[in-house]
NUTORVO-927200 format. One record per residue: residue number from 1; residue in three letters; x, y, z of N, C-alpha, C in turn. Coordinates in Angstrom, 3 decimals. Layout:
// NUTORVO-927200
<r num="NUM" residuo="ALA" n_c1="X" n_c2="Y" n_c3="Z" ca_c1="X" ca_c2="Y" ca_c3="Z" c_c1="X" c_c2="Y" c_c3="Z"/>
...
//
This chain:
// NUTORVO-927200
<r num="1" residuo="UNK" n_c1="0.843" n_c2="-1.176" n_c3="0.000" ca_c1="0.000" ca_c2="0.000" ca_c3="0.000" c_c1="0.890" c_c2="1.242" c_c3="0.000"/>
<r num="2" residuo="UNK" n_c1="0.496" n_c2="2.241" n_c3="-0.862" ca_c1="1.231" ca_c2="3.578" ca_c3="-0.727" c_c1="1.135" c_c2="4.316" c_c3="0.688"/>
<r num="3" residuo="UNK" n_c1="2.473" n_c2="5.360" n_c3="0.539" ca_c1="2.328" ca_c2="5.979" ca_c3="1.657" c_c1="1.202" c_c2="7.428" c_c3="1.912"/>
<r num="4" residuo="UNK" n_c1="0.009" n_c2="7.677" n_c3="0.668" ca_c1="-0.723" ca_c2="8.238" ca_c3="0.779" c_c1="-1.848" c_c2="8.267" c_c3="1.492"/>
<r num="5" residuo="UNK" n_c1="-2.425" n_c2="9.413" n_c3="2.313" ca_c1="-3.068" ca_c2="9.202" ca_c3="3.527" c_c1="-4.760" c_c2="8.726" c_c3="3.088"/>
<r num="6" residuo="UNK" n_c1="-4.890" n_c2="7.809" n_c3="4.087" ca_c1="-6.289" ca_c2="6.756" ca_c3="3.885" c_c1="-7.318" c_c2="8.087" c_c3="3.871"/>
<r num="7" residuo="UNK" n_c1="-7.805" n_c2="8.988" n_c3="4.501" ca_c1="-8.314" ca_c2="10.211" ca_c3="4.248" c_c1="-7.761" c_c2="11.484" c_c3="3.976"/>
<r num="8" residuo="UNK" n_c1="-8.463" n_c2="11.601" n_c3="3.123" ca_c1="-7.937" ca_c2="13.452" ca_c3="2.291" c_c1="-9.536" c_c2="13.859" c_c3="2.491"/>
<r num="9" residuo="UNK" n_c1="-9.594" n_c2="15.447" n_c3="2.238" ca_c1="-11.284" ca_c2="16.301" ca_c3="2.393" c_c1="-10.642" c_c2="17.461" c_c3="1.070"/>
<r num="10" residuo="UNK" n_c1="-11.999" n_c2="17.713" n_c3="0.626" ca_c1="-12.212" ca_c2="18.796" ca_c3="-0.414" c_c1="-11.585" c_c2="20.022" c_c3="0.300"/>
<r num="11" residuo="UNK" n_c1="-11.593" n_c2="20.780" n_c3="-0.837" ca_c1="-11.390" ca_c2="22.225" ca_c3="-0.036" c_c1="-13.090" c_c2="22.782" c_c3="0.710"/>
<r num="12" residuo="UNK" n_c1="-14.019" n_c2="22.446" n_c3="0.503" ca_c1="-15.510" ca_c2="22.656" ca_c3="1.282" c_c1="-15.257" c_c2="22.333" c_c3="2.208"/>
<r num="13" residuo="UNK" n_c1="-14.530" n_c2="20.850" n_c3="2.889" ca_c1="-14.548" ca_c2="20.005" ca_c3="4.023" c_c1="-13.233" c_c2="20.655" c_c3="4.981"/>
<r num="14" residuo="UNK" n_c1="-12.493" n_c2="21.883" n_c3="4.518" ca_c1="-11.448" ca_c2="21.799" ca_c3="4.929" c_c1="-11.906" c_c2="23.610" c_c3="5.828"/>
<r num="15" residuo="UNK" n_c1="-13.184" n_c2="24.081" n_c3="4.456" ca_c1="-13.350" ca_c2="25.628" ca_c3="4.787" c_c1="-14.433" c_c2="25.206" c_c3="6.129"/>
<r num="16" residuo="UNK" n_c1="-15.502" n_c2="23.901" n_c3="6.501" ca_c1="-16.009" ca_c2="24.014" ca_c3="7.159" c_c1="-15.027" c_c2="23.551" c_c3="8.296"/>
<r num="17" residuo="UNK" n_c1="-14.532" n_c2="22.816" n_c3="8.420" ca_c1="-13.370" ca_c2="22.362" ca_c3="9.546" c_c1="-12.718" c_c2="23.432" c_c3="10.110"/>
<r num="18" residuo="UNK" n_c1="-12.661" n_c2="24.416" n_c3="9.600" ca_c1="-11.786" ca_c2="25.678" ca_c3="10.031" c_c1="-13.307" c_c2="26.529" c_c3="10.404"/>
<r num="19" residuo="UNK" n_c1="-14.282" n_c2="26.424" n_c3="10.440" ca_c1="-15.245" ca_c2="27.446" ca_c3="10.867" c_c1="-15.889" c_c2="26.821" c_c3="11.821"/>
<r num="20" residuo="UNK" n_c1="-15.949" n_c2="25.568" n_c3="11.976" ca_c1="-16.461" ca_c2="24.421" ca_c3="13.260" c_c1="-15.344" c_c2="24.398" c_c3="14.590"/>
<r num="21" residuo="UNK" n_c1="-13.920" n_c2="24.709" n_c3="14.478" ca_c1="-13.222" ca_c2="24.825" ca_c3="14.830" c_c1="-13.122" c_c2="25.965" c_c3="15.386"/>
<r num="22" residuo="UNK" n_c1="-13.368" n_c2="26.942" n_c3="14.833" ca_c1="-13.383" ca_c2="28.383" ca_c3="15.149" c_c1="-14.299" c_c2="28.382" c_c3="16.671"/>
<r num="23" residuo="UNK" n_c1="-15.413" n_c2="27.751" n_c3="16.059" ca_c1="-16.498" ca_c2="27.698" ca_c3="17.356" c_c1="-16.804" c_c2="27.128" c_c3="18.560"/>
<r num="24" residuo="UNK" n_c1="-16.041" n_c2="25.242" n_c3="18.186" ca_c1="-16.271" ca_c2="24.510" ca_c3="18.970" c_c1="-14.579" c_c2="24.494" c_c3="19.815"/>
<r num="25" residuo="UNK" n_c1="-13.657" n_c2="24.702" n_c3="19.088" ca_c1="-12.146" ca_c2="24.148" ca_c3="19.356" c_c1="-12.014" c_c2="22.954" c_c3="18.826"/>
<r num="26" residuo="UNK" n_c1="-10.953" n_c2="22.212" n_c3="19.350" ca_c1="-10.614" ca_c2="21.417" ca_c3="18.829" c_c1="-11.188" c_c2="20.023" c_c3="18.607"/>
<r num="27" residuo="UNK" n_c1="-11.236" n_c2="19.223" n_c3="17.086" ca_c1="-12.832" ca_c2="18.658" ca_c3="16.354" c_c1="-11.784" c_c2="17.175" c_c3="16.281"/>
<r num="28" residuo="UNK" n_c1="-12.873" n_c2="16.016" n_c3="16.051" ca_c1="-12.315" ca_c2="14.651" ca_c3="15.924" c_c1="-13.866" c_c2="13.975" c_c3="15.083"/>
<r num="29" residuo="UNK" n_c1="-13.494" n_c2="13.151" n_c3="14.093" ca_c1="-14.230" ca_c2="12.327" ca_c3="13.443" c_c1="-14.692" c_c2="11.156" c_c3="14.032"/>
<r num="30" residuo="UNK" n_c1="-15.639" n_c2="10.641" n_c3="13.583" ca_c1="-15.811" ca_c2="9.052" ca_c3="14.027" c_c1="-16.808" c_c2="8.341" c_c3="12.635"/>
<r num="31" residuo="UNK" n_c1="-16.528" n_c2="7.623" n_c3="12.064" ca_c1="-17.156" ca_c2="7.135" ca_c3="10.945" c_c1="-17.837" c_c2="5.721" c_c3="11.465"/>
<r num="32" residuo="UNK" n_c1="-18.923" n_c2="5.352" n_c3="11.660" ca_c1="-19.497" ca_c2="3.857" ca_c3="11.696" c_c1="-19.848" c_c2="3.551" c_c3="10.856"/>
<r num="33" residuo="UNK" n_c1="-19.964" n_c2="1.980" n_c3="11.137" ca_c1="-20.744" ca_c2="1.241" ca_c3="9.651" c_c1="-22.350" c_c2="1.402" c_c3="9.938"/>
<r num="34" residuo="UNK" n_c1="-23.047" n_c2="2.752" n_c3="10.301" ca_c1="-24.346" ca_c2="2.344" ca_c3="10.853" c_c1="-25.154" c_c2="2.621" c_c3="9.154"/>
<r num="35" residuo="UNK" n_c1="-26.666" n_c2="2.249" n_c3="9.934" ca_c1="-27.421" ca_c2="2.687" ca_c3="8.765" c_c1="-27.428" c_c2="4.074" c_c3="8.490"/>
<r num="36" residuo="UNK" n_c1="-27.936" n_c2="4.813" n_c3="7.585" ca_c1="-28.788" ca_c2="6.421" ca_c3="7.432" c_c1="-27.428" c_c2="7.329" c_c3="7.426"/>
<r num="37" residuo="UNK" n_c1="-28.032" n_c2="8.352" n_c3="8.534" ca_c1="-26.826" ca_c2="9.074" ca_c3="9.153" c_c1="-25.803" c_c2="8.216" c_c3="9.532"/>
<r num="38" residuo="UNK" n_c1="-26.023" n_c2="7.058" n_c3="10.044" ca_c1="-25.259" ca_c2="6.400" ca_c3="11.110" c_c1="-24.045" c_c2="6.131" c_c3="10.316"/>
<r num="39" residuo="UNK" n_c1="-23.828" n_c2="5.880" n_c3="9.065" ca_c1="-23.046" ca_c2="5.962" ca_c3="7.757" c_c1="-22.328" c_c2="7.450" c_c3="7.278"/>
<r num="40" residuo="UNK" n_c1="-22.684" n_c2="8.017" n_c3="7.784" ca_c1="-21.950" ca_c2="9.453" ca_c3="8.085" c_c1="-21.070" c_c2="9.817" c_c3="8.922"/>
<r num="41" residuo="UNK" n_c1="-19.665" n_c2="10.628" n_c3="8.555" ca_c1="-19.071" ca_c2="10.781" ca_c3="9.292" c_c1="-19.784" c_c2="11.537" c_c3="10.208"/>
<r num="42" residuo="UNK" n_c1="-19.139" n_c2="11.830" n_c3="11.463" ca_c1="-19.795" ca_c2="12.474" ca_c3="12.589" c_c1="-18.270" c_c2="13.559" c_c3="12.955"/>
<r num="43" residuo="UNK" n_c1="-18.896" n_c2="14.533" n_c3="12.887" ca_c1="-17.471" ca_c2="15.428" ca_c3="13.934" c_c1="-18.191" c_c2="15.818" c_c3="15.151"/>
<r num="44" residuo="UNK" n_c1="-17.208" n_c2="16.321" n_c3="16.037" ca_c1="-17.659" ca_c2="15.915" ca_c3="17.604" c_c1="-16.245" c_c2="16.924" c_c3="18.149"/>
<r num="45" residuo="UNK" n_c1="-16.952" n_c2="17.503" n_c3="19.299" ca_c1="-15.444" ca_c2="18.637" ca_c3="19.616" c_c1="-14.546" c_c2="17.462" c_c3="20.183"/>
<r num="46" residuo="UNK" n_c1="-13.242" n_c2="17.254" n_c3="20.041" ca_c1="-12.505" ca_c2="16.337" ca_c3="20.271" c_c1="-12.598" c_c2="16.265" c_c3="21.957"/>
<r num="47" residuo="UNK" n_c1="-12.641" n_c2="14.341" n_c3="21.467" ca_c1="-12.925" ca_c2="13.813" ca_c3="22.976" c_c1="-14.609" c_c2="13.557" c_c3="23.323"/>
<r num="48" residuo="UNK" n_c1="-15.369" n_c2="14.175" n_c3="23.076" ca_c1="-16.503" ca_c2="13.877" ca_c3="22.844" c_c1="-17.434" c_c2="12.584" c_c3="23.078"/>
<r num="49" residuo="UNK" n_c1="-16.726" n_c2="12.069" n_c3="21.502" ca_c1="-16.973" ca_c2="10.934" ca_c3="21.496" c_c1="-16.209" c_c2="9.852" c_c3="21.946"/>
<r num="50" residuo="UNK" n_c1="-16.630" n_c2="9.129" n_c3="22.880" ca_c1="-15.836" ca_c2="7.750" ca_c3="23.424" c_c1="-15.156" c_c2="6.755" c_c3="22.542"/>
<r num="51" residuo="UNK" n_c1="-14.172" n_c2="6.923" n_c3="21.991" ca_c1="-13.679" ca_c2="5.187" ca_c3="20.891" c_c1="-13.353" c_c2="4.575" c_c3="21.942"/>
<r num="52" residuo="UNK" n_c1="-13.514" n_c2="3.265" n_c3="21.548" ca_c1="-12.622" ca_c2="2.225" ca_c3="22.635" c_c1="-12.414" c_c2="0.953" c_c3="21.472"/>
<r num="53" residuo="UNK" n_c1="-11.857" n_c2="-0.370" n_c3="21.862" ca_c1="-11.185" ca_c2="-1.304" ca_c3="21.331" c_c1="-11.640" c_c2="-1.815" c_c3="19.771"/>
<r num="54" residuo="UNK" n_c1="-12.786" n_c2="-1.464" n_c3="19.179" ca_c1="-13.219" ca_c2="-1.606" ca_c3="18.110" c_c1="-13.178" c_c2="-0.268" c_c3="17.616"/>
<r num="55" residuo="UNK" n_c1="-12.776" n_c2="0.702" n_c3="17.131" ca_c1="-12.259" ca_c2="1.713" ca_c3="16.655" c_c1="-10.919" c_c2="2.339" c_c3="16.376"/>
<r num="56" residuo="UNK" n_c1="-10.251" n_c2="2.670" n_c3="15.216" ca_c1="-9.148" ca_c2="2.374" ca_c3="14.491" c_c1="-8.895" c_c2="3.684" c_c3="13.996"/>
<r num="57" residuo="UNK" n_c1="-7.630" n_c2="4.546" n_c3="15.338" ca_c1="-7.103" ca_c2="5.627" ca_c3="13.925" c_c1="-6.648" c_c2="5.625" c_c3="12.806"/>
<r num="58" residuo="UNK" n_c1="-7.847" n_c2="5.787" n_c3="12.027" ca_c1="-7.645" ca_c2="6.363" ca_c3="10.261" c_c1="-6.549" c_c2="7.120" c_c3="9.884"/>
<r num="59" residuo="UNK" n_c1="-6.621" n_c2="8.173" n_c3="10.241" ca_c1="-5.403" ca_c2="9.749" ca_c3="9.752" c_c1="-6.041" c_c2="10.518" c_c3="10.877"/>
<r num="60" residuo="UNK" n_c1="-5.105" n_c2="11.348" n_c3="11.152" ca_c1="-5.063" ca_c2="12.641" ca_c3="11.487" c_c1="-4.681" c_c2="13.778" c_c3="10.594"/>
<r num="61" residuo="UNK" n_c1="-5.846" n_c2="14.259" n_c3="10.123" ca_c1="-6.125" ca_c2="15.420" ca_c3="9.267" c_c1="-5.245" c_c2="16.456" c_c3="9.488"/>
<r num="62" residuo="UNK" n_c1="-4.396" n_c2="17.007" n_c3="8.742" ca_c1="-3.761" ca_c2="18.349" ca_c3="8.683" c_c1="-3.968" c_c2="19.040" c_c3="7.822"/>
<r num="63" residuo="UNK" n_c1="-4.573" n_c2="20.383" n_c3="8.728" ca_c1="-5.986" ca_c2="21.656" ca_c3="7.280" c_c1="-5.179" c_c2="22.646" c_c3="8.218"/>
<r num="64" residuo="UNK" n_c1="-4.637" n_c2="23.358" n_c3="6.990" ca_c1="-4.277" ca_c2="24.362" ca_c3="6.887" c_c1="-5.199" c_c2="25.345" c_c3="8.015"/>
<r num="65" residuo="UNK" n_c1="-4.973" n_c2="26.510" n_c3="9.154" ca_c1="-6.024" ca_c2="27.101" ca_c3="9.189" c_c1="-6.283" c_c2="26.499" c_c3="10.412"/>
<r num="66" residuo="UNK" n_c1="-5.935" n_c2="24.966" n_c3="10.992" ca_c1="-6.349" ca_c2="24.528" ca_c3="12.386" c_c1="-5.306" c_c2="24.179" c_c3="13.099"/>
<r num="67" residuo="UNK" n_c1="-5.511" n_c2="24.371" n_c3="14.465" ca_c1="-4.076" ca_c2="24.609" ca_c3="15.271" c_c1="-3.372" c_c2="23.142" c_c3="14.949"/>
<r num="68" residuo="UNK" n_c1="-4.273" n_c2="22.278" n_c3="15.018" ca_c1="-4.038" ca_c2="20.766" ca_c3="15.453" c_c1="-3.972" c_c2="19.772" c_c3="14.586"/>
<r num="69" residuo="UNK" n_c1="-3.766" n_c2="18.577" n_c3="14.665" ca_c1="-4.311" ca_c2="17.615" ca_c3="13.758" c_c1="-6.057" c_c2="17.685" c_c3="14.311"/>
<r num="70" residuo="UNK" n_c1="-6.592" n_c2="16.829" n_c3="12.926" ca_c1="-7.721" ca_c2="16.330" ca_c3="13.584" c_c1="-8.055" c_c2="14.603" c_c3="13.083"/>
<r num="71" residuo="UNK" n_c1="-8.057" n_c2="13.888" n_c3="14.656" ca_c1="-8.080" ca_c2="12.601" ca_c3="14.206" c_c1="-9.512" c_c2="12.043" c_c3="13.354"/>
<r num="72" residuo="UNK" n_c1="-9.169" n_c2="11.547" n_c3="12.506" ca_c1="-10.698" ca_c2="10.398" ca_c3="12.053" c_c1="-10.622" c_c2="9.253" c_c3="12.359"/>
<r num="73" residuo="UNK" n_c1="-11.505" n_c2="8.890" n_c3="13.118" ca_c1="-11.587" ca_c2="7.668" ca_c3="13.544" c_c1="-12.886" c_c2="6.437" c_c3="13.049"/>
<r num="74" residuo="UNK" n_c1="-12.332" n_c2="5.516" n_c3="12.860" ca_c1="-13.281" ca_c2="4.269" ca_c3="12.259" c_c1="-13.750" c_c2="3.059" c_c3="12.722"/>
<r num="75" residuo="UNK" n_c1="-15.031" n_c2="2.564" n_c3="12.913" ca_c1="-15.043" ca_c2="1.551" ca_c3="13.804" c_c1="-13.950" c_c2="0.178" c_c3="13.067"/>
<r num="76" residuo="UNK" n_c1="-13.827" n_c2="-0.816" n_c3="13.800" ca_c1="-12.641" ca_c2="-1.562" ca_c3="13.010" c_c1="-13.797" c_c2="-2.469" c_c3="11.547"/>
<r num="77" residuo="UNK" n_c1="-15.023" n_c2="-2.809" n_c3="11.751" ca_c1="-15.567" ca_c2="-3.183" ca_c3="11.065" c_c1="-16.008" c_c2="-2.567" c_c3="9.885"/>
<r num="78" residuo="UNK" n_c1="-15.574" n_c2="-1.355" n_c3="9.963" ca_c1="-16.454" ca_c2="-0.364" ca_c3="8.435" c_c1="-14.718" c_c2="-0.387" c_c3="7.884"/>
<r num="79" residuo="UNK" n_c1="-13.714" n_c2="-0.356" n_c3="8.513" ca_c1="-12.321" ca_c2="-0.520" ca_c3="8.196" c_c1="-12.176" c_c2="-1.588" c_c3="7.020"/>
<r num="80" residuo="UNK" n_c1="-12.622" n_c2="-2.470" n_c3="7.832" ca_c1="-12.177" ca_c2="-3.653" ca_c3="6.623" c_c1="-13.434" c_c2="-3.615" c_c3="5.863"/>
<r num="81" residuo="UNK" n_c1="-14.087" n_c2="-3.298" n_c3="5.404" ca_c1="-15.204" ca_c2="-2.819" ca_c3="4.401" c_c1="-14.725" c_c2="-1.925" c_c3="3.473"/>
<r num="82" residuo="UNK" n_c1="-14.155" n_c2="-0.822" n_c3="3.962" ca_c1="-13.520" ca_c2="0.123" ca_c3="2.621" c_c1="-11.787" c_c2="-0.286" c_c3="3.248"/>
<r num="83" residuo="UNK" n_c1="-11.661" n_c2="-0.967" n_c3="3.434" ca_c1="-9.055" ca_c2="-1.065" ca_c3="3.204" c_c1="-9.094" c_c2="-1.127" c_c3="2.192"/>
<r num="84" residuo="UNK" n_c1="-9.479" n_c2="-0.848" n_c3="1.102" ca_c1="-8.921" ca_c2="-1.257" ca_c3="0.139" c_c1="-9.581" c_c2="0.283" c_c3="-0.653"/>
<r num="85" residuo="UNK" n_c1="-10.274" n_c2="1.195" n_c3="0.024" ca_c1="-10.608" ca_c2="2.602" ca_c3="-0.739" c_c1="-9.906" c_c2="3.780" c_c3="-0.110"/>
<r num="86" residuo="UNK" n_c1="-9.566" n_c2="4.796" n_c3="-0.578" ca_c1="-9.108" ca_c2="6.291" ca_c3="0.048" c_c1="-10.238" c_c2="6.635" c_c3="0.722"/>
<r num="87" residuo="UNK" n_c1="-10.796" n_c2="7.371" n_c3="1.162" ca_c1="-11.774" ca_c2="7.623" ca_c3="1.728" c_c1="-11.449" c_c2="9.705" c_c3="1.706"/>
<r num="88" residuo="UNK" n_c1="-12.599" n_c2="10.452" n_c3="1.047" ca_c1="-12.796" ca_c2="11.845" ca_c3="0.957" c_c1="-14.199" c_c2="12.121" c_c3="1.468"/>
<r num="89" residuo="UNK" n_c1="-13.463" n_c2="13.125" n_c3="2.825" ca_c1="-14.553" ca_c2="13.960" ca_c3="3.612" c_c1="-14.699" c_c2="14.831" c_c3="2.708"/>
<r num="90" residuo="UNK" n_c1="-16.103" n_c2="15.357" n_c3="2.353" ca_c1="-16.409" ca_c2="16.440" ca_c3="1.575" c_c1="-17.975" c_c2="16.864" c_c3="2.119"/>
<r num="91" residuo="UNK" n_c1="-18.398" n_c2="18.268" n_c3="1.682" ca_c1="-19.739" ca_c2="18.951" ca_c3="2.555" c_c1="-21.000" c_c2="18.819" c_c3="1.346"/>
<r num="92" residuo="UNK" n_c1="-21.691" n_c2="18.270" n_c3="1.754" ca_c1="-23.300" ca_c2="18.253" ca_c3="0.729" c_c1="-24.043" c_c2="19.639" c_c3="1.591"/>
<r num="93" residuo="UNK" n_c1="-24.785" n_c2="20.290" n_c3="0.716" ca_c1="-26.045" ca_c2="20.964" ca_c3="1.214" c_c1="-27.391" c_c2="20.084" c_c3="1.893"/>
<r num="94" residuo="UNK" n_c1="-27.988" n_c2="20.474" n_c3="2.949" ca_c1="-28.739" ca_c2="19.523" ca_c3="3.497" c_c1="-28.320" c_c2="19.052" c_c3="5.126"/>
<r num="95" residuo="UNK" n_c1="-29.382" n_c2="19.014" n_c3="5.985" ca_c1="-28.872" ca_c2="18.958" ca_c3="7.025" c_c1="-29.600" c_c2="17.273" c_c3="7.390"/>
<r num="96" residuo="UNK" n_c1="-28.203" n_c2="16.759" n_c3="8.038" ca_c1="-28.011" ca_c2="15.599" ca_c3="8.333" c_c1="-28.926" c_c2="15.452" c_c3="9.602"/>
<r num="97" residuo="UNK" n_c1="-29.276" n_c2="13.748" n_c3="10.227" ca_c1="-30.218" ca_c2="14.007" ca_c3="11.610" c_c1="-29.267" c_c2="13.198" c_c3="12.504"/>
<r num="98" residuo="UNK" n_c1="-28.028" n_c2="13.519" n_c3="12.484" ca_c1="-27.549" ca_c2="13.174" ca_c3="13.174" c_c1="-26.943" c_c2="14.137" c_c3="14.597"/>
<r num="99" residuo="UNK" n_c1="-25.861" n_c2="13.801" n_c3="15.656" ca_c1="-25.474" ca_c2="14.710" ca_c3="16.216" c_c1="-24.135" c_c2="15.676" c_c3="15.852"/>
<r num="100" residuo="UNK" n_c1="-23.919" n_c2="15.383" n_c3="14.723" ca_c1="-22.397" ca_c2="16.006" ca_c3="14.017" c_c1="-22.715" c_c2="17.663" c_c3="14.127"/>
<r num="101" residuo="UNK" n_c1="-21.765" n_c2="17.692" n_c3="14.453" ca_c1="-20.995" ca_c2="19.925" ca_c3="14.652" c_c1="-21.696" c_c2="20.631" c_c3="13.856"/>
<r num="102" residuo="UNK" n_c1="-21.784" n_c2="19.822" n_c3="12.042" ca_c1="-22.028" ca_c2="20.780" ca_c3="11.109" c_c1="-23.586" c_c2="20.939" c_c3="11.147"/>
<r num="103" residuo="UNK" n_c1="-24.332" n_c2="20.035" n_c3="11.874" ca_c1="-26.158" ca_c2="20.001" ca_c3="11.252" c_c1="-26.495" c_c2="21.767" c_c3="11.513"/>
<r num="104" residuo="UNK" n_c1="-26.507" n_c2="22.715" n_c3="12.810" ca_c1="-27.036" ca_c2="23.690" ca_c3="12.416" c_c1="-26.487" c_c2="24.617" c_c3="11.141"/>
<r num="105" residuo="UNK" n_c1="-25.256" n_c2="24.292" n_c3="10.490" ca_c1="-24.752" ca_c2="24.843" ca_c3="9.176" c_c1="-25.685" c_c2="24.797" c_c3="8.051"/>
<r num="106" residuo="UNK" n_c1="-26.548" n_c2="24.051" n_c3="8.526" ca_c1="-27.412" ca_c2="23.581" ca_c3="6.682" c_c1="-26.716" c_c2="22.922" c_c3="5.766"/>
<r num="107" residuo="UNK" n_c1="-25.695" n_c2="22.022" n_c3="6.482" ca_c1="-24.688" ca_c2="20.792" ca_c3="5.661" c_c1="-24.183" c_c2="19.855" c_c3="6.053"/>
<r num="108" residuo="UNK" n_c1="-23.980" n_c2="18.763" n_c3="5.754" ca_c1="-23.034" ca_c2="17.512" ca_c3="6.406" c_c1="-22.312" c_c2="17.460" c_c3="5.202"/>
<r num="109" residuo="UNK" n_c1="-21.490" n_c2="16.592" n_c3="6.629" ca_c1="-20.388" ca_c2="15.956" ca_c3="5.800" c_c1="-21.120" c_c2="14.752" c_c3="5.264"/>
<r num="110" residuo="UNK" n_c1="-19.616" n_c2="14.277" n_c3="4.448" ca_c1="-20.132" ca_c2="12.768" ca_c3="3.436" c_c1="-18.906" c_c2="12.271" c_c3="2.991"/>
<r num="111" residuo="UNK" n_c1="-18.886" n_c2="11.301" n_c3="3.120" ca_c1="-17.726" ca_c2="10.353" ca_c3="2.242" c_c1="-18.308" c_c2="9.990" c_c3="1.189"/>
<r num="112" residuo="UNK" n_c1="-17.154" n_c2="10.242" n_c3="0.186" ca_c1="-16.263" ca_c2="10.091" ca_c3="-1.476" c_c1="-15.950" c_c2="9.097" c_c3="-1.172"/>
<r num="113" residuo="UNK" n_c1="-15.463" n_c2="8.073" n_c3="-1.702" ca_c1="-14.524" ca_c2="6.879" ca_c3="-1.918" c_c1="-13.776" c_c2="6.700" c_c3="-3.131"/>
<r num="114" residuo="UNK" n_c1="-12.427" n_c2="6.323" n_c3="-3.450" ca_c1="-12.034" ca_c2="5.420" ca_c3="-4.398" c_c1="-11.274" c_c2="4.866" c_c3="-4.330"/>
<r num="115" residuo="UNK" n_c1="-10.788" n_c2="3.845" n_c3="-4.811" ca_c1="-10.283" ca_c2="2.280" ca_c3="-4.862" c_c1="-8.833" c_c2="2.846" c_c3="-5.154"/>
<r num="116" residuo="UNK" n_c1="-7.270" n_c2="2.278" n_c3="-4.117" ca_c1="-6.551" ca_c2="2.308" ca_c3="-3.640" c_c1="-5.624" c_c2="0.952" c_c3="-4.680"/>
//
């Protein structure tokens, strides 16, 4: 496998990360294999959300514009479902029903995929 990072984000995913950030501080991903939303990444002010032994740091995001990394994290089962895709955070119009940072924005996030 190359040494290119398992997640990359649009420049949309990178302008909202820096304005979620602005507000909340410092942000962390969590991607499940759920249904609906539940299939959506989720951002969460880092720490937030609890990972424990079935969840797998992905990358830690470096966006221009934020003090920090920001980790994405994956349950280990949606892992081996896409190992074998890149995976791209990017922003749709439309608000998600989940609990992610961006829903009062009037946008979620969404994963892109392609084959590695």
């Amino acid at each position: 496998m190359s040494d290119a990072p398992r997640v990359e984000f649009t420049p949309a995913a990178a302008d909202l990360m820096r304005r979620l950030r602005g507000i909340h501080g410092p942000l962390m991903f969590h991607q499940s294999g759920g249904c609906c939303d539940g299939s959506a990444p989720m951002c969460y002010p880092a720490g937030e959300f609890r990972t424990g032994g079935s969840d797998i740091l992905l990358e830690s995001l470096v966006v221009d514009g934020v003090a920090e990394p920001v980790p994405f994290w994956i349950s280990a089962s949606q892992q081996e479902v896409w190992a074998h895709t890149r995976l791209i955070l990017d922003v749709v119009e439309g608000r998600g029903s989940g609990f992610s940072l961006e829903a009062p924005e009037g946008v979620r996030f969404l994963i892109r995929s392609r084959l590695i």
